[in-house]
C-alpha beads as a LAMMPS data file, in Angstrom:
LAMMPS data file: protein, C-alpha beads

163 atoms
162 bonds

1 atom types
1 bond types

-500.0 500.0 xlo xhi
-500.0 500.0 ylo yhi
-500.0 500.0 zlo zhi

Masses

1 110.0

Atoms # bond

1 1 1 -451.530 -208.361 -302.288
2 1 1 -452.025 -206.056 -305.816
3 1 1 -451.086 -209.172 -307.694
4 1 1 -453.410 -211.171 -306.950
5 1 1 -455.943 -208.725 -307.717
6 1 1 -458.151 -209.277 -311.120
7 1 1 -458.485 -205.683 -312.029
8 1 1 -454.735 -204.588 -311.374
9 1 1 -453.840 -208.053 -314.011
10 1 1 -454.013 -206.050 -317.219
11 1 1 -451.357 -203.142 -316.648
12 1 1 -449.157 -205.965 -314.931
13 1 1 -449.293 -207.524 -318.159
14 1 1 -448.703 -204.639 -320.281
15 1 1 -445.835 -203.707 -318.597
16 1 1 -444.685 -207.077 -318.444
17 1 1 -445.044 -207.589 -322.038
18 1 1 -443.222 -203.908 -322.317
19 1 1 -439.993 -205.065 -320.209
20 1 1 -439.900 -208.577 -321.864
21 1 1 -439.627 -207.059 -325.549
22 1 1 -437.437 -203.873 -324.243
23 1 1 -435.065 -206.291 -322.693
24 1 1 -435.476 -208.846 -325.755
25 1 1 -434.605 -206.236 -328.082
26 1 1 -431.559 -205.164 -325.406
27 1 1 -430.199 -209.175 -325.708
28 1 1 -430.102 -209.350 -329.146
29 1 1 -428.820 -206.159 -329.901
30 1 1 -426.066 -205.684 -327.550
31 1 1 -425.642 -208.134 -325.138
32 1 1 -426.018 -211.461 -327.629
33 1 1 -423.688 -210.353 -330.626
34 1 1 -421.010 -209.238 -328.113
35 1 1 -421.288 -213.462 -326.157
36 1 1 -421.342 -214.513 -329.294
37 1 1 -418.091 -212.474 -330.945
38 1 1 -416.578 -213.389 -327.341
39 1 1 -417.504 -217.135 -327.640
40 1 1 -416.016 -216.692 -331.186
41 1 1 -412.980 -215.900 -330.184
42 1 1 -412.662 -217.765 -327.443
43 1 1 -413.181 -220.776 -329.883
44 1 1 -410.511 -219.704 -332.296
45 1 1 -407.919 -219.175 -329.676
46 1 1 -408.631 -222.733 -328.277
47 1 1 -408.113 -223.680 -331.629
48 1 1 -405.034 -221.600 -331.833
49 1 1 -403.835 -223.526 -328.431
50 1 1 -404.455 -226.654 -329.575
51 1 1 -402.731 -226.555 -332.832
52 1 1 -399.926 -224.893 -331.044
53 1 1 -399.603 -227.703 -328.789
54 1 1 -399.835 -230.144 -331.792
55 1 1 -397.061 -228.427 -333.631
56 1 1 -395.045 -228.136 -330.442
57 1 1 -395.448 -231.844 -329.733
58 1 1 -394.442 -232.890 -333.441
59 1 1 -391.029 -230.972 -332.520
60 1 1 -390.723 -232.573 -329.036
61 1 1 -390.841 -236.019 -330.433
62 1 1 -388.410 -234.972 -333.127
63 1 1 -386.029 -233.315 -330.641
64 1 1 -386.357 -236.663 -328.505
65 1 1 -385.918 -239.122 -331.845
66 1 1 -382.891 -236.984 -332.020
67 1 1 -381.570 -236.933 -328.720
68 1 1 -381.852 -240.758 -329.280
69 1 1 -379.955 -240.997 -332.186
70 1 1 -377.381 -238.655 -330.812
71 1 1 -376.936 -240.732 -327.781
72 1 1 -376.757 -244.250 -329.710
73 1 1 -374.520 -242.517 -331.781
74 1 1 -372.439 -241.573 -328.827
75 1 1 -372.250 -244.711 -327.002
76 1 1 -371.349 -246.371 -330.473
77 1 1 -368.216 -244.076 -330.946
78 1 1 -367.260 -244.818 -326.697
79 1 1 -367.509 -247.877 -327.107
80 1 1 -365.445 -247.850 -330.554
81 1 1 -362.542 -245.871 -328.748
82 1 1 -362.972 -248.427 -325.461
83 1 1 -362.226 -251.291 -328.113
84 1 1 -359.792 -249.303 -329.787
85 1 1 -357.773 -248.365 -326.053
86 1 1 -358.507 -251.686 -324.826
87 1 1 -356.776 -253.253 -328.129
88 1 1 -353.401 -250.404 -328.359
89 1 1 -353.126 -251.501 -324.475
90 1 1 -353.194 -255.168 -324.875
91 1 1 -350.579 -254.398 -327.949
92 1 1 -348.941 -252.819 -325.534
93 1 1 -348.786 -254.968 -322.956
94 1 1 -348.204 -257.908 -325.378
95 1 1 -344.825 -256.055 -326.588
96 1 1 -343.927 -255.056 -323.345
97 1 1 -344.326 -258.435 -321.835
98 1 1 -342.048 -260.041 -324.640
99 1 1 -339.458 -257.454 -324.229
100 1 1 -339.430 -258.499 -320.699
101 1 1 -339.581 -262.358 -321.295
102 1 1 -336.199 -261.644 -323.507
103 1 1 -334.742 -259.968 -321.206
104 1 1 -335.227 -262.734 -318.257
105 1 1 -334.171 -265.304 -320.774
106 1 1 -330.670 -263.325 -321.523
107 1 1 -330.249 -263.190 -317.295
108 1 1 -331.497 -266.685 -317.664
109 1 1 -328.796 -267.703 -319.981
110 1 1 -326.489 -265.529 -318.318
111 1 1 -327.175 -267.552 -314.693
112 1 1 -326.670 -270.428 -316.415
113 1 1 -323.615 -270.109 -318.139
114 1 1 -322.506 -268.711 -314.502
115 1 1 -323.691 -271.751 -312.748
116 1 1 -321.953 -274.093 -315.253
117 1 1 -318.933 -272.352 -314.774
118 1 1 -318.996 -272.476 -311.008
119 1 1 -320.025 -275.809 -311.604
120 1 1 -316.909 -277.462 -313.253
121 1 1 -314.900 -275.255 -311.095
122 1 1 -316.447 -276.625 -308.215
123 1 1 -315.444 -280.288 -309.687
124 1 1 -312.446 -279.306 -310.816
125 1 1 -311.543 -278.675 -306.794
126 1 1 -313.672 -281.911 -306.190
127 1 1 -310.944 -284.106 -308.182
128 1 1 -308.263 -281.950 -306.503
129 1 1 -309.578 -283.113 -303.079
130 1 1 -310.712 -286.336 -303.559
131 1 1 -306.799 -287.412 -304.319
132 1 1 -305.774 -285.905 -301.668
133 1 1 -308.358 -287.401 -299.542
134 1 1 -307.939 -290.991 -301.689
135 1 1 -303.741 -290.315 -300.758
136 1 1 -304.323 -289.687 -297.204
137 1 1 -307.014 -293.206 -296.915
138 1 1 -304.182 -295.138 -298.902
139 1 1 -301.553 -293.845 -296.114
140 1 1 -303.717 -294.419 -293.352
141 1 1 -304.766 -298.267 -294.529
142 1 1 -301.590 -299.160 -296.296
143 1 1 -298.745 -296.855 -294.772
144 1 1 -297.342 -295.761 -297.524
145 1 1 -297.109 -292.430 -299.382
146 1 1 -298.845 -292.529 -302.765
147 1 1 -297.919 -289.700 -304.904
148 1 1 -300.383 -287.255 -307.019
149 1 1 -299.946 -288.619 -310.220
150 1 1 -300.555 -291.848 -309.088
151 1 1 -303.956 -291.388 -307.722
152 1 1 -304.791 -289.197 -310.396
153 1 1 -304.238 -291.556 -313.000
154 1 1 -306.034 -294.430 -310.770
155 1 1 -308.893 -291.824 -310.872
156 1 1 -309.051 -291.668 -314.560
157 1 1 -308.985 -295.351 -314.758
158 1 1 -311.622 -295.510 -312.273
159 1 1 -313.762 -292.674 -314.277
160 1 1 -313.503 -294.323 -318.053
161 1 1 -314.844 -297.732 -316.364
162 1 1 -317.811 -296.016 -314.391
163 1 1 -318.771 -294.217 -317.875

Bonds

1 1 1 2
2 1 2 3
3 1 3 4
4 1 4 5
5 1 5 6
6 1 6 7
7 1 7 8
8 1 8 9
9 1 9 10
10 1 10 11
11 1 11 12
12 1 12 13
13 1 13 14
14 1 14 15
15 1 15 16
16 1 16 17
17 1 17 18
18 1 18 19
19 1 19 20
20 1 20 21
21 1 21 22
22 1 22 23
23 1 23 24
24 1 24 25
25 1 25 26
26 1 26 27
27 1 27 28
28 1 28 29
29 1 29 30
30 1 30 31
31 1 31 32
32 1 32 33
33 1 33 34
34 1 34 35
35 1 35 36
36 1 36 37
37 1 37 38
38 1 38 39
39 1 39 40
40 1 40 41
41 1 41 42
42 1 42 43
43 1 43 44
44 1 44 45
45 1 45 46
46 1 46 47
47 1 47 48
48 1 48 49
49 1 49 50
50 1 50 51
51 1 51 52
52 1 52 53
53 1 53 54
54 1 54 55
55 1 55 56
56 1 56 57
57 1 57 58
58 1 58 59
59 1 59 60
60 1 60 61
61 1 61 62
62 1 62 63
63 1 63 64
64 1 64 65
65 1 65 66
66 1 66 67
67 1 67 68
68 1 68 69
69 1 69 70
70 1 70 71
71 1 71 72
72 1 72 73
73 1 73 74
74 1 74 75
75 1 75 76
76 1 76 77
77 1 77 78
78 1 78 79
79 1 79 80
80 1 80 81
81 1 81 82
82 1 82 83
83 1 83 84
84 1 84 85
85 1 85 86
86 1 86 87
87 1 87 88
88 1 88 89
89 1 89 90
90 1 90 91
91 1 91 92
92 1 92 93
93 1 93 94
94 1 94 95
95 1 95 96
96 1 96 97
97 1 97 98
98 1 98 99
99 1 99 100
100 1 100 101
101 1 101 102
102 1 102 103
103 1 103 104
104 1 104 105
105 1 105 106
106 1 106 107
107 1 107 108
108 1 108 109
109 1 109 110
110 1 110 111
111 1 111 112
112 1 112 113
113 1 113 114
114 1 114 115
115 1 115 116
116 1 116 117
117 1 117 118
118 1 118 119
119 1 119 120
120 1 120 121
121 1 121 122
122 1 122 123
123 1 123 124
124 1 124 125
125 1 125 126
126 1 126 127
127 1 127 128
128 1 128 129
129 1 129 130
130 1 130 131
131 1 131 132
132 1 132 133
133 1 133 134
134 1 134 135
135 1 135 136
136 1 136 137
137 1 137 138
138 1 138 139
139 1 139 140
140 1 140 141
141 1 141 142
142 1 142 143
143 1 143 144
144 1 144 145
145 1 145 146
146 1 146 147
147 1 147 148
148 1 148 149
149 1 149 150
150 1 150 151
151 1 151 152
152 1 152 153
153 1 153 154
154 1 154 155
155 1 155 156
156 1 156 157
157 1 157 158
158 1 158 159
159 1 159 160
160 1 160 161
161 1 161 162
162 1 162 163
C-alpha cells in the first residue's frame, strides 16, 4: 500500500496540506458567508414568526374578551325582554282573569236573582197547594167543606206563631 510507504509520506503531505488550505480558503470565502447570511435570515424570519404569532395572539384574546362581553351582553338584554314578556303577560293575564271573574259574578248575580224568583214562585204554588191539600184532610177527617179563605187565614195564623 503507497501510504504506508516512508518515502511516498512527503508529497502526501504536501498535497494534503495543498487541498486543506484550497478548500479552507473555498469555506470561508464562499461557502461560510453564504450559511451564515442563510442562518441570518433564517433567524430573522423566526423572529418575524414569532412576533407575528405574538401580535396575532394579543388580537385573539381581544376578539375572545369581546365575544365575551358581547355574549353577556346578549344574554343580559334576553333575559331583560324574558322579564319584560313574562311581566306584560302576567298583566295580561291578571286583567283578563278579572274581566272574566266580573263577568261570572254578573251571571252569578243573574242565577241568583233567577233562582230567588223561581224560588218564591215555587212557594207561592206551595201555599196554593198546601190549602188545598189542608181543605181536602179537613173534609176527609171532619166531613165538612172548609172554604179557601178559611184555611188561608188559619195558615197565616199558623205562620206568625211558627216565626
Amino acid at each position: 500500500m503507497p501510504q504506508l510507504e516512508a518515502h511516498d509520506w512527503a508529497p502526501q503531505l504536501i498535497w494534503l496540506a495543498i487541498c486543506f488550505i484550497g478548500l479552507y480558503i473555498i469555506m470561508a470565502k464562499a461557502a461560510i458567508p453564504r450559511i451564515g447570511g442563510v442562518l441570518e435570515q433564517r433567524r430573522d424570519k423566526i423572529a418575524s414568526d414569532l412576533d407575528q404569532a405574538q401580535s396575532l395572539k394579543h388580537e385573539t384574546e381581544k376578539a375572545i374578551a369581546d365575544y365575551e362581553t358581547a355574549l353577556a351582553e346578549a344574554r343580559a338584554k334576553g333575559h331583560a325582554i324574558a322579564e319584560e314578556t313574562r311581566v306584560a303577560l302576567k298583566a295580561e293575564t291578571d286583567k283578563q282573569a278579572s274581566e272574566l271573574e266580573a263577568k261570572l259574578d254578573v251571571k252569578v248575580a243573574e242565577a241568583e236573582a233567577s233562582i230567588r224568583a223561581t224560588k218564591d214562585a215555587a212557594m207561592a204554588q206551595v201555599r196554593d197547594v198546601a190549602a188545598d191539600i189542608a181543605g181536602v184532610i179537613v173534609k176527609e177527617m171532619i166531613g165538612g167543606t172548609v172554604t179557601k179563605a178559611k184555611v188561608n187565614a188559619a195558615m197565616k195564623k199558623a205562620d206568625a206563631a211558627s216565626a
